[in-house]
N, C-alpha and C positions, 0 to 999 in steps of 0.2 A: 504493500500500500504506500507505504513513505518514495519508493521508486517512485513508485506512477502520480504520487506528487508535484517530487521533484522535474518530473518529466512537463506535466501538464505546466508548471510555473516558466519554463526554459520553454517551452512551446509557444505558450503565450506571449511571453519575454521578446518572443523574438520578431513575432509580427506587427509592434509597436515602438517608436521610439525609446529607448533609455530616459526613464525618468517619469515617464507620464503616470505609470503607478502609483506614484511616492507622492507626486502632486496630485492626481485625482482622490486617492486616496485621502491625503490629508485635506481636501476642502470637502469634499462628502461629508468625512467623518465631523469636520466642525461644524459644517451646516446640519446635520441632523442628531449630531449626539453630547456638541458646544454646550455646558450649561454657563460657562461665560461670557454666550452671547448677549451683547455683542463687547468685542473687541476691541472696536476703532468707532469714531466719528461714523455718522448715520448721513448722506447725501439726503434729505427730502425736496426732489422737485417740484415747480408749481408754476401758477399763472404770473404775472407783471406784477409790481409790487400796485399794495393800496387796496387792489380790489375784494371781497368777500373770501373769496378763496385764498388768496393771501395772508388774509387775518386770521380765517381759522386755522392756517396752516401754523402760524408761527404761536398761536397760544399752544396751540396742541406739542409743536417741538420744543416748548419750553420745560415745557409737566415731563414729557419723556426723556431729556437733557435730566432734570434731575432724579427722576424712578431710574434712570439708567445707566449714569453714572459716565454715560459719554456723549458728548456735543453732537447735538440735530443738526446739522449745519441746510439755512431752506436755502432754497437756491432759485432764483426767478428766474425764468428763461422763456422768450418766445411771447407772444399776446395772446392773447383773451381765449381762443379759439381752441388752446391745448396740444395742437399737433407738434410741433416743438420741443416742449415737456415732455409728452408722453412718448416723441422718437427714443428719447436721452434714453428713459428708463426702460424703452422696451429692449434698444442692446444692452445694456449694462449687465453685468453679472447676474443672476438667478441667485444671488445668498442674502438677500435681505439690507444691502447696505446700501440700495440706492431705489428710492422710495417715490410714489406721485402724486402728490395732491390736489383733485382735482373735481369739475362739477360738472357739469351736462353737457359745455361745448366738446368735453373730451370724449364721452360717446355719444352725440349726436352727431360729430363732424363726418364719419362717413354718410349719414344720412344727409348733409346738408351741401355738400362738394364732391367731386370726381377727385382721383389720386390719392386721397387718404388714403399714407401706407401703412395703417396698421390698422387692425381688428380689435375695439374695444374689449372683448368677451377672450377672443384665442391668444390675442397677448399677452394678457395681464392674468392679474395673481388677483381678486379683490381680497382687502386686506380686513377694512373696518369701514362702516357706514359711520361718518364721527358728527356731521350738523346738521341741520336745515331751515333752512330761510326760508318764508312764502312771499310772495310780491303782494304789491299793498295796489288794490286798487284804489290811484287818487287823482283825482278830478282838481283844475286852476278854481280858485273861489269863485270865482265868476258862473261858475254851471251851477244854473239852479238845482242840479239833483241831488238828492239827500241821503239815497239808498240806490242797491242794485236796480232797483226794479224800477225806482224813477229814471234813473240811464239808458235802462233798456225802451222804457218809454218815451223817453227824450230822440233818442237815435231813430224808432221808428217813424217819429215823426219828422225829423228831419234826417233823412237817410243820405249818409255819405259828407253831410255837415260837418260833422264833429271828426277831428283829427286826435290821431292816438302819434305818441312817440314808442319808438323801438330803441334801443340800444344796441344800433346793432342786426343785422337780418338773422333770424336763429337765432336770437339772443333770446332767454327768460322771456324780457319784458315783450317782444315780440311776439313770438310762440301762446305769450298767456292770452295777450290779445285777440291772436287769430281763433284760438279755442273759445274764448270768449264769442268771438262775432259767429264765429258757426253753430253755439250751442241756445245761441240768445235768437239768433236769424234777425240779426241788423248789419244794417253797412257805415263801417268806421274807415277813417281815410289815413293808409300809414306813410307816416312822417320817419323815414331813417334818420338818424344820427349814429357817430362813430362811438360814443362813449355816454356812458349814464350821467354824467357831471353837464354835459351839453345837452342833453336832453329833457332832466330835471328843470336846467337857466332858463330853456324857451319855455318849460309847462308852467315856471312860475310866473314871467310874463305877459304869460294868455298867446302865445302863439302857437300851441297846441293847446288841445283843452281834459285831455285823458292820457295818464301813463300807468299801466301793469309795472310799476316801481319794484325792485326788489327793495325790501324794508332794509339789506345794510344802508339805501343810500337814499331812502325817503324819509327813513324815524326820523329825523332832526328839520327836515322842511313841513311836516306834518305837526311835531310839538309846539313847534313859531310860529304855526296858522299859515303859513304862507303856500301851503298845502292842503286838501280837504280829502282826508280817507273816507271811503266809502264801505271796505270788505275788506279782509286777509282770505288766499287763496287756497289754505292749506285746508284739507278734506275738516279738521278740525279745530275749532277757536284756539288761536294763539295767544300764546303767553307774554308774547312782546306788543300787542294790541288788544288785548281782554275784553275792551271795552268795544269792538266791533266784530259785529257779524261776518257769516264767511259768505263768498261766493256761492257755495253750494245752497246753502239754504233757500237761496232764489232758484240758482240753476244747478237743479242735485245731480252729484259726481263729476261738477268740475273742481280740479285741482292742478294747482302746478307750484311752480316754486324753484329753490336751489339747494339742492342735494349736495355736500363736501364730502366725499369718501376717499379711501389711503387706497394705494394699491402697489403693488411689486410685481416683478417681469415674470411673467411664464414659467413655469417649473420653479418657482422656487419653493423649497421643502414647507412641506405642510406643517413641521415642527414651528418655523421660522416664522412662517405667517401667524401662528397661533400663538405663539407666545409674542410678538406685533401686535396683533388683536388685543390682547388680554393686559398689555403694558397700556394699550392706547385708553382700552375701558376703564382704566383705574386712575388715567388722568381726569375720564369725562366724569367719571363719578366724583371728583375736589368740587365741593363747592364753590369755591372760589374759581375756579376755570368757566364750569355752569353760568356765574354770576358776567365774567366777564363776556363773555362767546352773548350772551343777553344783549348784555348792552353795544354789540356790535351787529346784533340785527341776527344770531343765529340762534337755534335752540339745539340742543344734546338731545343724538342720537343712539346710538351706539346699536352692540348688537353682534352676532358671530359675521365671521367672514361672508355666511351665506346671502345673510338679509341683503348685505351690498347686493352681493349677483343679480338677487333679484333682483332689487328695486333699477337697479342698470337697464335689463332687459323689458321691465316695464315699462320702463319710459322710451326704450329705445319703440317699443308696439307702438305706445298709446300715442307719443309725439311725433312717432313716424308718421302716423297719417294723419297730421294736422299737415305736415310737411311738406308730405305728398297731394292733398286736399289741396291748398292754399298754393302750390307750385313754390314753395322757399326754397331760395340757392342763398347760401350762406355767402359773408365776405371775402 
């Protein structure tokens, strides 16, 4: 038996370079049997600095920086859209040290342009479902309407009147829009712009009259009045607008919003993702993280690796054919 060992080892040995045992071996074995992982400094990539996903990214590599005992270092690369980011992490290593943080542009971009070369689902690893934000529908004070239903009444009667701002084509605030106008059957007139910061300046004076806001970037034009929320989008009443009513309650099973989830490259070891997961949950469960991710327009999600998958594939269904409905080709 020890012969036909040594045989099979020298057989083997031989149809492979020198060396690649010693090194495959020894990164296997740390990635799935490491309990010092990790190591080294953590890559997590992500969108442009400032915007929602940026934020949650860096409270989140804060909490993990200290449960971990080694530096999150976020790394912003690429704009709003994700393909960028999500190139970086899709070649990177399979061992957990280079990370994505990121929200709907990054799987909805093959759904919204040709050449996207990666596959949200077959590339990636979903790691943790970590925030969510709902878009605030808000109206310039100038529109008489007070609620969903007065809007929807507003717009039929003046059909194609009223102008909505996008962030963006395939942005949140776009997309919530168009679900909006197709589930209500009114005609709203979209107004692009490149960025939520330009889009907000005209709704505030009155040259648009409607924006599907996402709440990081409407709470503070909405608290100053200089904003008039109507609804929060998410299936149910949020926590960062208590005091209004949702979308659905008018028009029931509409929802949309901005989902922040972590994710790592393709094959990387299920050990490595789940103890990722399980570090990430114990940051979302500090109250003081909770408190802060609040007051930046997001709510704590959490949840196993799975829930991410899904809620990915759901949205990639349910907003693909708004996508496809409405004819949207992304920027």
């Amino acid at each position: 038996m020890g012969s036909m060992i040594i045989f099979l080892k020298k057989f083997i040995a031989g149809l492979l370079p020198a060396g690649i045992f010693l090194v495959a071996g020894v990164a296997l074995g740390q990635a799935l049997n490491d309990p010092a992982f990790p190591r080294k400094p953590i890559r997590l990539v992500t969108a442009e600095p400032g915007g929602g996903v940026d934020v949650v990214a860096r409270i989140i590599a804060q909490g993990l920086t200290t449960n971990l005992g080694q530096t999150i270092v976020v790394e912003n690369r690429g704009a709003a859209n994700g393909t960028i980011a999500a190139q970086i992490v899709m070649k990177a290593p399979a061992d957990g040290y280079t990370l994505l943080m990121f929200s709907g542009p990054f799987w909805l971009a093959p759904l919204l342009r040709d050449g996207v070369p990666y596959d949200p689902v077959r590339d990636f690893e979903a790691v943790s479902l970590a925030a969510g934000s709902p878009n605030i529908l808000t109206v310039h004070p100038a529109v008489t309407a007070e609620s969903v239903k007065d809007l929807i009444a507003l717009a039929r009667a003046k059909p194609g009147v009223l102008n909505y701002a996008g962030s963006g084509s395939g942005s949140s605030p776009h997309l919530a829009a168009e679900l909006f106008k197709a589930m209500a059957g009114v005609s709203l007139t979209y107004v692009p712009y490149k960025g939520a910061g330009i889009a907000l300046t005209d709704l505030i004076a009155g040259q648009v009259q409607v924006m599907f806001a996402t709440a990081t970037s409407a709470t503070t034009h909405v608290r100053s009045g200089r904003l008039k929320a109507l609804a929060v989008t998410s299936a149910q009443p949020s926590a960062l607008f208590p005091e209004l009513l949702t979308v659905a309650a008018t028009l029931p099973g509409f929802e949309t919003g901005s989902l922040y989830g972590l994710f790592a490259p393709a094959k990387t070891p299920a050990a490595i993702v789940n103890r990722i997961n399980s570090e990430v949950l114990r940051v979302l469960g500090n109250t003081d993280v909770k408190v802060r991710l609040l007051s930046a327009g997001a709510e704590v999600i959490g949840g196993p690796p799975e829930r991410l998958g899904r809620a990915v594939k759901s949205e990639m269904s349910r907003l693909g054919k708004v996508i496809k409905s409405a004819g949207i080709r992304g920027d």
